[in-house]
Structure formats: C-alpha cells, structure tokens
N, C-alpha and C positions, 0 to 999 in steps of 0.2 A: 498594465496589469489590472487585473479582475478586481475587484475591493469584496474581499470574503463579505462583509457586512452587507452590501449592497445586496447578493444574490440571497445571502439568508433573508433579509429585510422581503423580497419579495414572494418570499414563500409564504404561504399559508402556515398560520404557527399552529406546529406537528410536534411534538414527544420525540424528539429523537432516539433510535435506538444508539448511537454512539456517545450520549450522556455519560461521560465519565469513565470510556472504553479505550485503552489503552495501547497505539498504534506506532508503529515504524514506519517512518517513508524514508527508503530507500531511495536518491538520485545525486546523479555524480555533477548536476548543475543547479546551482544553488537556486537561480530564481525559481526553474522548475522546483526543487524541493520544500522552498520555502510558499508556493502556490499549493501546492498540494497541502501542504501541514495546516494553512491559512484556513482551508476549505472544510480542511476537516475537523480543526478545532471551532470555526464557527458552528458545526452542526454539535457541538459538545464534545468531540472527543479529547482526552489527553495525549500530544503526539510528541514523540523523541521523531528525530533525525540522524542519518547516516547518509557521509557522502562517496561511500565505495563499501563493496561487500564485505571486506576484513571489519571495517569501523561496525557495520551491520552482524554479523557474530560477535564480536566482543558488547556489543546493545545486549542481544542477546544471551549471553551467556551473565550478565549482571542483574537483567529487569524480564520481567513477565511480559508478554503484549497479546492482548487480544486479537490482534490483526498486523498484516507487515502487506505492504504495498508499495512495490520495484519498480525501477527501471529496467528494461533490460538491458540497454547497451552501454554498458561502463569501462574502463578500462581495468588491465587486468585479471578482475574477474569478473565476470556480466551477471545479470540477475538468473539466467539459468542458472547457473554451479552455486550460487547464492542459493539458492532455493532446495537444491539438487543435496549438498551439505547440507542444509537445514532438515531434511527426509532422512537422510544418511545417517543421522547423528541417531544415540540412544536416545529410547524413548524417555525425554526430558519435557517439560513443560513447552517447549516452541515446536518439537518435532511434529506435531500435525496444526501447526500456525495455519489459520485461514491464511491465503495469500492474492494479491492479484497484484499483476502486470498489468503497469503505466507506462507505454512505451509510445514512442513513433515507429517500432516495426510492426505494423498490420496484415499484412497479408494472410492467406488463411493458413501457411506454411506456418508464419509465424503463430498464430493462435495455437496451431496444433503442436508447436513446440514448446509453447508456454505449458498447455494444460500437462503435456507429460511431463513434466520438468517437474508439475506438481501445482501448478496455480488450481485457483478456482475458477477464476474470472482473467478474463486479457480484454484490457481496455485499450483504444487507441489515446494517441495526444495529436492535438488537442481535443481534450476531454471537457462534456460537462459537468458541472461542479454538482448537479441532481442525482445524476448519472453513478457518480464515485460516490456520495453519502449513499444511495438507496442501494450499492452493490455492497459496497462497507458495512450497512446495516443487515441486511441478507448474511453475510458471512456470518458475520458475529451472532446473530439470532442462530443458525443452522448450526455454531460450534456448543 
C-alpha cells in the first residue's frame, strides 16, 4: 500500500484546495476505501467513509460534503443509482454534490455511463494519488 505521507512529502508544498473540505468515499472494499480517504486527507481534506450505497445516503442525509467520490461496482446498489438518487432527490444540500467515479470500469462506455448518471469526473483504478487531489480540488473550486 501507498503511504499517503510519502506521495504528499514529494510534492512541492502547494495550498491545497481541499484544506478542510468535506468529502465521501464511497467503496465497498475496505483497502481500496481506506487508500482513497488516506490520500485525501493527506492533501487536507475531512473524509467520512461508506461501504455500500444505503450507508452512503444515510452519510448524506446527516452531514454536508463538499465532494463524494464512488465506486462504481458495489453490490446491490453500484455507484450509478448511488449517484442517480442523489440528482433525484429534492433539491437539498447534496443534490448537486460534485461527484467523481473511482472505478476499475474504464472503457469509454463506461466513462460515458458515469458522466450521465451525473458524475463530473470518471477516474480509472489504479489511480494517481495527484491525479484525484487536483480533480478533487477542481470540483470543489467549480462548486
């Protein structure tokens, strides 16, 4: 596994835009989930965790987040209909949630499923760690 610290430490020290920005990662595998959250709390942000869609609306419906960032392939219910309910719902506080897909589905089918479904961004896995902070902070600055 990655050491969140190691890839910060070789950064050129930057202003993160995700200083204190408040984010969901969505994935229904813990290591994956918990690389992700690593990654992005090294760049500053504040990250909750959900490891299925249900747990990820009830996140939702309790706490604000500046950003939500999926799996898509979960059981039950994948990060489409995740995302797809999240649009769906009244306009509340998460309903136009910057969003991007962390997935292993890539193909450009896939991309073009994600962005209707409502993402911003569809990243492939494995992802770099520069990669998600500067798409993360793009979000977040454009919301």
């Amino acid at each position: 596994m990655i050491s969140a610290a190691l890839f910060v430490a070789s950064r050129e020290p930057v202003e993160h835009g995700l200083r204190g920005a408040s984010v969901l990662v969505v994935d229904d595998h813990e290591d994956s989930r918990d690389l992700v959250a690593m990654v992005l709390a090294a760049a500053g942000a504040l990250v909750s965790q959900a490891s299925s869609a249900a747990e990820a609306l009830t996140e939702l419906e309790s706490k604000q987040f500046a950003l939500l960032v999926s799996d898509i392939g979960m059981p039950e219910s994948d990060g489409y209909e995740l995302l797809r309910r999240i649009r769906r719902a009244p306009a509340t506080s998460s309903h136009d949630l910057p969003a991007i897909a962390l997935t292993a589905f890539c193909t450009a089918n896939d991309r073009r499923l994600a962005l209707s479904a409502g993402f911003q961004e569809h990243m492939g896995k494995p992802f770099e760690p520069h990669a998600l902070i500067e798409a993360a902070e793009r979000l977040i600055r454009r919301h």
